[in-house]
C-alpha positions as CSV (number, residue, x, y, z in Angstrom):
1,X,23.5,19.3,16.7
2,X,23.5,22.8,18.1
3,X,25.2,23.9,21.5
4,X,22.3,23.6,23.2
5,X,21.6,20.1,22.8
6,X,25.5,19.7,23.2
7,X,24.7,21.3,26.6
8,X,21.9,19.5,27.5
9,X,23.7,15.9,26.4
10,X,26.8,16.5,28.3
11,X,24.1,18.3,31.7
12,X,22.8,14.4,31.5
13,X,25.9,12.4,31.4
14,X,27.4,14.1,34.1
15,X,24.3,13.8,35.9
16,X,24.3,9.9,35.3
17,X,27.8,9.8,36.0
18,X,27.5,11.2,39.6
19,X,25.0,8.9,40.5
20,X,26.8,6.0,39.9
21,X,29.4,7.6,41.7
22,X,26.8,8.2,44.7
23,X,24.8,5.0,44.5
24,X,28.6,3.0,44.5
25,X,30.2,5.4,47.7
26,X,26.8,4.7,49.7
27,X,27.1,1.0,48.8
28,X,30.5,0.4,49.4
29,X,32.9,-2.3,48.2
30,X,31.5,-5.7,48.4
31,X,28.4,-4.3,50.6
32,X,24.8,-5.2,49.6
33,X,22.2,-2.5,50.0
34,X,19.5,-3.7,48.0
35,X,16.5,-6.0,49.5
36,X,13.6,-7.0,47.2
37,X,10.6,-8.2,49.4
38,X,8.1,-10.8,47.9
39,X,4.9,-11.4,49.9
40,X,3.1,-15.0,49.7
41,X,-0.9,-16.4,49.1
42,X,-3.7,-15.0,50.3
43,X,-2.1,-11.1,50.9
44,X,-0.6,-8.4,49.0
45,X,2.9,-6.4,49.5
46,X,1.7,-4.3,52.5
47,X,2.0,-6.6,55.4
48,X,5.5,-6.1,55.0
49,X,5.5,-2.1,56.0
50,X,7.1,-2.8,59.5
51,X,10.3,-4.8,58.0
52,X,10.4,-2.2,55.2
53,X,10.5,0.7,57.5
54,X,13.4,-0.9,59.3
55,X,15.4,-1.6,56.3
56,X,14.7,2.0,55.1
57,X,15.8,3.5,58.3
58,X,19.1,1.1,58.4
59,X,20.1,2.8,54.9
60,X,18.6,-0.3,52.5
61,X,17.2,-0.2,49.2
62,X,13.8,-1.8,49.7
63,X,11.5,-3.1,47.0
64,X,8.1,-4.6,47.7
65,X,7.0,-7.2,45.0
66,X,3.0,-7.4,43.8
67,X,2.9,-10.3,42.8
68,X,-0.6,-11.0,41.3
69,X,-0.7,-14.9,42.9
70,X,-2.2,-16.0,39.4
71,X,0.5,-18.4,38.5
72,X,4.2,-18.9,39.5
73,X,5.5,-18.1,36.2
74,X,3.6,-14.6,36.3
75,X,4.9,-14.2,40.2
76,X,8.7,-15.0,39.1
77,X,8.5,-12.7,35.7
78,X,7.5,-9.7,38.3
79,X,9.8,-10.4,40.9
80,X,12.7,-10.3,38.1
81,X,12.0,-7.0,37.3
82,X,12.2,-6.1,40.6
83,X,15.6,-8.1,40.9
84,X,16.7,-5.8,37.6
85,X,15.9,-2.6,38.9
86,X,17.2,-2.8,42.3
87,X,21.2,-1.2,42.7
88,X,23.4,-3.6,43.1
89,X,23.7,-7.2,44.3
90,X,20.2,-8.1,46.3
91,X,19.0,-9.9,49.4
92,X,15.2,-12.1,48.0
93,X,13.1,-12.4,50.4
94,X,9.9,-14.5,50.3
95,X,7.0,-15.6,53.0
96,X,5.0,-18.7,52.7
97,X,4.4,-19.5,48.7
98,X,6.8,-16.3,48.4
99,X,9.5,-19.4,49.1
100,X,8.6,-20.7,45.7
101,X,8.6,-17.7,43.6
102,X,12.0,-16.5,45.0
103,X,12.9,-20.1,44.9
104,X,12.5,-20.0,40.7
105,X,13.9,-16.3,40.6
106,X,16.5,-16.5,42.8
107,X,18.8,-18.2,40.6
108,X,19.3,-14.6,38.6
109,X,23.0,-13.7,38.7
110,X,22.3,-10.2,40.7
111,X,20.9,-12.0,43.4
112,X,23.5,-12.6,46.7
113,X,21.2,-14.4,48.9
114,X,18.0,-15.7,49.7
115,X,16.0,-15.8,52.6
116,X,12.8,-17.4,53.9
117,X,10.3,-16.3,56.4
118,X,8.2,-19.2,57.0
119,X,7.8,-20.3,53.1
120,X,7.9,-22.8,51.1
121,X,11.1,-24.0,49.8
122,X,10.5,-26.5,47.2
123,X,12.8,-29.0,45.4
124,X,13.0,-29.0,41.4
125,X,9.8,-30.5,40.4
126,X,8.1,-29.9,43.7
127,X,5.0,-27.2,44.0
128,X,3.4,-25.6,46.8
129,X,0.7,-28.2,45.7
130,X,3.2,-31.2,46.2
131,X,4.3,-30.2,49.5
132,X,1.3,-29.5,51.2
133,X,-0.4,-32.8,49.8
134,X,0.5,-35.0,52.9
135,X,0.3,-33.0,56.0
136,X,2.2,-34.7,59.5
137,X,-0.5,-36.4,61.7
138,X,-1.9,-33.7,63.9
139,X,-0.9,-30.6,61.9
140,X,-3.1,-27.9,61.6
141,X,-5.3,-27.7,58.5
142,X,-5.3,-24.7,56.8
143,X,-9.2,-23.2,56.6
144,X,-8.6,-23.3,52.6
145,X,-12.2,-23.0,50.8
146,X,-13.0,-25.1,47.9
147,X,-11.4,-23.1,44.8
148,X,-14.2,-20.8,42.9
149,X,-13.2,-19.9,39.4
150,X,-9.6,-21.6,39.7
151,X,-9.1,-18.9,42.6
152,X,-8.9,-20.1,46.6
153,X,-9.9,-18.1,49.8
154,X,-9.1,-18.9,53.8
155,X,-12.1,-18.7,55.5
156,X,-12.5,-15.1,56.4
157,X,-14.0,-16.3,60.0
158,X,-10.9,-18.3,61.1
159,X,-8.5,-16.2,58.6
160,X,-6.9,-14.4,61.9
161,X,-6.9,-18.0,63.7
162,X,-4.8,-19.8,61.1
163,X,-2.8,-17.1,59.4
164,X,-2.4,-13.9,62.0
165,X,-3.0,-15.3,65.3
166,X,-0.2,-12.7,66.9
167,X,-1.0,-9.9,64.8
168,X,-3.3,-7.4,66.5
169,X,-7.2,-7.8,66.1
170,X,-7.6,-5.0,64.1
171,X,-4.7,-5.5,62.0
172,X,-5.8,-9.2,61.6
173,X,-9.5,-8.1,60.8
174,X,-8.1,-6.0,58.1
175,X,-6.0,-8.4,56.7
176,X,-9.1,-11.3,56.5
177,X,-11.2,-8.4,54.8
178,X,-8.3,-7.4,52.3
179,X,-7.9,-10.8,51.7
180,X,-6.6,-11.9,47.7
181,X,-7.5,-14.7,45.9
182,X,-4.6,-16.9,45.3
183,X,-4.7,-19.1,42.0
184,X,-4.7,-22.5,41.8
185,X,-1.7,-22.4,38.7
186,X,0.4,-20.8,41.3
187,X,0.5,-23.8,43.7
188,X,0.3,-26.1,41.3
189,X,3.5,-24.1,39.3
190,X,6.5,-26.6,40.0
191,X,10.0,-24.8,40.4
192,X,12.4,-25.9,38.2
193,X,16.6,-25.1,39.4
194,X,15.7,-24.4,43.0
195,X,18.1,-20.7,43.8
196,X,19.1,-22.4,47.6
197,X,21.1,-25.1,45.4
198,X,23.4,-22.6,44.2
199,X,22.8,-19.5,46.9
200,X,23.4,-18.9,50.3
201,X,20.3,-19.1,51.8
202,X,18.7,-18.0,55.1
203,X,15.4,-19.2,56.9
204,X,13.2,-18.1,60.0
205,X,11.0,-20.7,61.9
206,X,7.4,-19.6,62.6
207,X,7.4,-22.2,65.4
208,X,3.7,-21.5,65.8
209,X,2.7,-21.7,62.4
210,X,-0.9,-22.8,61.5
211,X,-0.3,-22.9,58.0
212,X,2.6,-24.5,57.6
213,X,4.2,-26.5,60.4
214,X,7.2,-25.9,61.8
215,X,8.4,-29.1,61.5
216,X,7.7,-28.9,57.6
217,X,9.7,-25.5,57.5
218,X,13.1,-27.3,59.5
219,X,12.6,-30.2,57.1
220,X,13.1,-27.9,54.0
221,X,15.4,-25.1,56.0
222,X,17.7,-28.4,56.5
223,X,17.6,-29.6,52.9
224,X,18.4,-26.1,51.6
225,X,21.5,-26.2,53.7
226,X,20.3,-22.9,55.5
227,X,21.6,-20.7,58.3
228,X,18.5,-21.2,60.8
229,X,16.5,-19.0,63.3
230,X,13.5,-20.2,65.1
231,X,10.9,-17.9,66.8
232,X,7.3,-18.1,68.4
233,X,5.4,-16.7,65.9
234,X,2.2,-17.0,63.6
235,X,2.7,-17.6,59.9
236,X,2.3,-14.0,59.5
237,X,5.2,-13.2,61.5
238,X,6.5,-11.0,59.0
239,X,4.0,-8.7,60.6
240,X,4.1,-9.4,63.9
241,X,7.7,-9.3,64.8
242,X,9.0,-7.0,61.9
243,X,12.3,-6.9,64.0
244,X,12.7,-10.4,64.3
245,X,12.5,-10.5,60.7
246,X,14.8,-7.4,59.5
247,X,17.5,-8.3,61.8
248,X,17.7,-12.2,59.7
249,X,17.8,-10.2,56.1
250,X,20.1,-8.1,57.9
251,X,22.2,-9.9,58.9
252,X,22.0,-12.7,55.3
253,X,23.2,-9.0,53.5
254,X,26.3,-8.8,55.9
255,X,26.8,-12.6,55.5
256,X,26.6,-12.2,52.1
257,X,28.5,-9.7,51.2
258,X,31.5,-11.3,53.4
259,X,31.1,-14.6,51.3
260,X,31.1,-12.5,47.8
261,X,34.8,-11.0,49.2
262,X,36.4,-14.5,50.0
C-alpha cells in the first residue's frame, strides 16, 4: 500500500472517528435525538413539514418515512430502514394507519418509544381492516370509494370534510388533489407482536376526528397502556396543530430517555 493511500485511510478514520465523537457530545448520555416520522392512508410524508420544522429547530434528527401504502409488510420494511439509519435510540411516530406500521416496526431494539397521533393501534392479529369493520352507532363514515384496481380513494369532494376539516382551504384543496391511493393489502395486513406491548408508548386524541372516532382512539390509547393527550382537532391534526403535536414526541423523547436511565 503506498503512503498515499496510508494517508488517505488513516484522513478517513479520523474523520469517522470525530463524528461519532460529535454525533455522541450533541446527543448526550441517555438523551434521544432521533425521531423517525411515518405518515398514514391516503397522504404522503409532507403533511408533516410543520412538526418537522419544529423538531429540527429544537436540535432533533428528523426522518420522514414514504411509505408506498401498498401493503403493511412493504410500509414496515421502509420504515426499518429509516429506524437503522437514524443516530441513536429513536422516537416512531405514526398517524392514522401509520399506528399499524409503527405498531409491527416498533418492536426493533433501537426504537425507545412510540407515539400515536390519531392512529390506529392494533392488537396482534388485528388490521386496520378489523378495526374499522364495526363502527360505534353514530360515528362518522369515512367517504371511502369502492376500491379500483385493489387501490381506495376518499372522495375528493368531501376529502377536506372528513380528513382536514381544520387545515386551511387551500392547504386542504391541495391535500384532496395530491391525494394517494392506499392499498387494500395494507388494511388488510394484520400486525403480528404489537411494539406498545413491550414499549413505552404515547398517544394524542383528535377529539374531532371524522375518520376515526375519538372514542375508538381512547379505546386503543387505553389498551396500549399509553400516556394520553386529547385535543380538538381534525384527523389531520398533524397538520393543523404541528405544535400540539411536536411538544407530545417531545416530550415521549424526554420521557424516554429518563426511563432508559432507571
Amino acid at each position: 500500500m503506498s503512503t498515499l493511500q496510508n494517508a488517505v485511510m488513516t484522513m478517513a478514520a479520523g474523520a469517522a472517528m470525530l463524528g461519532v465523537a460529535a454525533e455522541a457530545r450533541a446527543a448526550g448520555p441517555g438523551s434521544v435525538k432521533s425521531i423517525v416520522l411515518v405518515h398514514g392512508g391516503f397522504v404522503d410524508g409532507s403533511g408533516w413539514d410543520g412538526v418537522y420544522a419544529i423538531l429540527k429547530k429544537d436540535g432533533y434528527d428528523v426522518t420522514i418515512v414514504q411509505n408506498p401504502t401498498t401493503s403493511l409488510a412493504d410500509d414496515v420494511a421502509v420504515t426499518k430502514r429509516a429506524i437503522a439509519t437514524a443516530p441513536g435510540k429513536v422516537i416512531l411516530v405514526g398517524h392514522s394507519y401509520g399506528g399499524a406500521v409503527v405498531s409491527e416496526a416498533g418492536t426493533d431494539p433501537k426504537v425507545a418509544a412510540v407515539v400515536y397521533i390519531a392512529a390506529f393501534a392494533p392488537d396482534a392479529g388485528e388490521s386496520v381492516s378489523s378495526l374499522i369493520a364495526n363502527p360505534p352507532p353514530g360515528a362518522p363514515v369515512p367517504p371511502i370509494l369502492p376500491p379500483v384496481d385493489g387501490f381506495l380513494f376518499l372522495d375528493k369532494a368531501k376529502f377536506a370534510e372528513a380528513f382536514a376539516a381544520d387545515v386551511r382551504p387551500d392547504l386542504a384543496s391541495f391535500m384532496a388533489d395530491s391525494e394517494v391511493p392506499w392499498g387494500v393489502a395494507a388494511l388488510d395486513g394484520k400486525v403480528s407482536a404489537p411494539a406498545w406491548k413491550v414499549k413505552p408508548t404515547w398517544y394524542l386524541v383528535a377529539t374531532s376526528d371524522k375518520m376515526i372516532p375519538p372514542d375508538a382512539q381512547r379505546f386503543m390509547s387505553k389498551r396500549a397502556r399509553s400516556t394520553v393527550v386529547e385535543a380538538k382537532g381534525s384527523h389531520a391534526i398533524y397538520v393543523s396543530q404541528p405544535q400540539v403535536v411536536a411538544k407530545l414526541i417531545e416530550t415521549a423523547a424526554a420521557d424516554a430517555a429518563k426511563l432508559a436511565q432507571k
